[in-house]
C-alpha positions as CSV (number, residue, x, y, z in Angstrom):
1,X,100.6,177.9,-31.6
2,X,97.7,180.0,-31.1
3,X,96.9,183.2,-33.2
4,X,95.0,186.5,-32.3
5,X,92.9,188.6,-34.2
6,X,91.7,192.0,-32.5
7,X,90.3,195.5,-33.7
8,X,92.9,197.4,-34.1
9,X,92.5,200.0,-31.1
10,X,92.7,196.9,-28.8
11,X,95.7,195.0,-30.2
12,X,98.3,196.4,-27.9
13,X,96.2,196.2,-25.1
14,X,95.5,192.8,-25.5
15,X,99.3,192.1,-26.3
16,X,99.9,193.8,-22.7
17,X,97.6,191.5,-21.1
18,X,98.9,188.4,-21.8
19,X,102.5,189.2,-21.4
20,X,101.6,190.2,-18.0
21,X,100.1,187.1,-17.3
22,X,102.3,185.6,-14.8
23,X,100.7,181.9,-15.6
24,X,102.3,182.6,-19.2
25,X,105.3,183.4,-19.0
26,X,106.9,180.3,-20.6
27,X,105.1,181.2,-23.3
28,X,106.5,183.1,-26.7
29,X,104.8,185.5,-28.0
30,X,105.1,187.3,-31.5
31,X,103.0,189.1,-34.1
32,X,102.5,189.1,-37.9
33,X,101.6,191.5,-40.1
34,X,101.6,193.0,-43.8
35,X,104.3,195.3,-44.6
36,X,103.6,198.8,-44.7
37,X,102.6,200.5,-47.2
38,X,104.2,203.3,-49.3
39,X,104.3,206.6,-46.8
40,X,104.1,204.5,-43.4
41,X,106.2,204.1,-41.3
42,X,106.8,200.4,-39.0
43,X,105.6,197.1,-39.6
44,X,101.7,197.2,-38.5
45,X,100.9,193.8,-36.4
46,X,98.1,192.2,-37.6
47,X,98.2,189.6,-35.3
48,X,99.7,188.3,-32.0
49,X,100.5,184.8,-32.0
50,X,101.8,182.8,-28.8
51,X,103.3,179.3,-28.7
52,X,103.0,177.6,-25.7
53,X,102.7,174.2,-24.8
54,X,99.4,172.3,-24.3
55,X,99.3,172.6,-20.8
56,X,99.3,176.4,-21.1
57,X,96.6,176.7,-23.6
58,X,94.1,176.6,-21.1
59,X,96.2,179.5,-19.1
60,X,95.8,181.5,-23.0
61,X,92.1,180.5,-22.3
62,X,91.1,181.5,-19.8
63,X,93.4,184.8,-19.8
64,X,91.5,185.6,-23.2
65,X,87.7,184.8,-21.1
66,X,88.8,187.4,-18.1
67,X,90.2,190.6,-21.1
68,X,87.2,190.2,-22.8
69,X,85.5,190.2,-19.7
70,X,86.7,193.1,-18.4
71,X,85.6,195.2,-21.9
72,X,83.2,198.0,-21.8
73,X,82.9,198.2,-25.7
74,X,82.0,195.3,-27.7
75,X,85.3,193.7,-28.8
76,X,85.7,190.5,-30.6
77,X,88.6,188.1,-31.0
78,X,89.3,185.5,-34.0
79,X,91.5,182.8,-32.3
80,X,93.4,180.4,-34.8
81,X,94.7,176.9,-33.2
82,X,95.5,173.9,-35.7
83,X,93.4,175.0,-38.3
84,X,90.2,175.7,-37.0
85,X,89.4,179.6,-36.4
86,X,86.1,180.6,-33.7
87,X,85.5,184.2,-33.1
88,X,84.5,185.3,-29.5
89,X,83.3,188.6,-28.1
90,X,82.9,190.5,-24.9
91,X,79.5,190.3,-23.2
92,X,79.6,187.2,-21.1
93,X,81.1,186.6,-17.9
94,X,85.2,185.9,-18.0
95,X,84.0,182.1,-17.4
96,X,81.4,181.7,-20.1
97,X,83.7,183.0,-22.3
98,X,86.5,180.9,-20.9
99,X,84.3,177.8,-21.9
100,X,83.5,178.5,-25.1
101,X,86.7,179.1,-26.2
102,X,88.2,175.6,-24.6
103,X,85.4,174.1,-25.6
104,X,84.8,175.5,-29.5
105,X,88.6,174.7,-30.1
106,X,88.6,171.2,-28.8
107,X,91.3,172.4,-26.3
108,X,90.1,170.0,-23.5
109,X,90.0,167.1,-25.5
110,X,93.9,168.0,-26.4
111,X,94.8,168.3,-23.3
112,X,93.7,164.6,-22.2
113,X,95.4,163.7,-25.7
114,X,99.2,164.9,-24.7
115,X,99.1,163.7,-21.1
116,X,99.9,160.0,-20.4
């Protein structure tokens, strides 16, 4: 499983994005949040998480690299896989950021790990 972090304004943008993704669409997606508090309305999602398989991580990857790509504003995602957390932002080429993320999660190496 794979969690996402994003400013708030982005959130549902990002959440569009990747259920677009025709590479991910065996993937399931959810969010999490806190309840509301007293007065709101809804459940505010504080996070999209997305469980897919370990041949589709690098399809969450690099569909993460080419959003952030396309960002005017500086916008900055924490992304949450077994434990270890990385934060990456907008500002860098889709493949850069593509990289860094397979690469700061260890995603490559877990790829090699699950295939025979």
């Amino acid at each position: 499983m794979v969690t996402l972090q994003v400013e708030e304004q982005s959130h549902q943008d990002l959440s569009d994005w990747l259920r677009k993704e025709p590479l991910l669409s065996s993937a399931r997606f959810g969010t999490t949040g806190a309840p509301p508090r007293p007065g709101e309305m809804g459940w505010p999602a504080d996070a999209l998480q997305i469980v897919a398989n370990a041949d589709l991580l690098t399809a969450v990857a690099t569909t993460l690299g080419v959003w952030l790509g396309t960002r005017v504003r500086r916008t900055k995602i924490k992304i949450t896989h077994k434990g270890r957390t990385i934060e990456v932002e907008s500002g860098k080429n889709a493949e850069a950021i593509t990289r860094e993320i397979l690469d700061r999660l260890d995603l490559l190496d877990e790829l090699d790990e699950d295939r025979p």
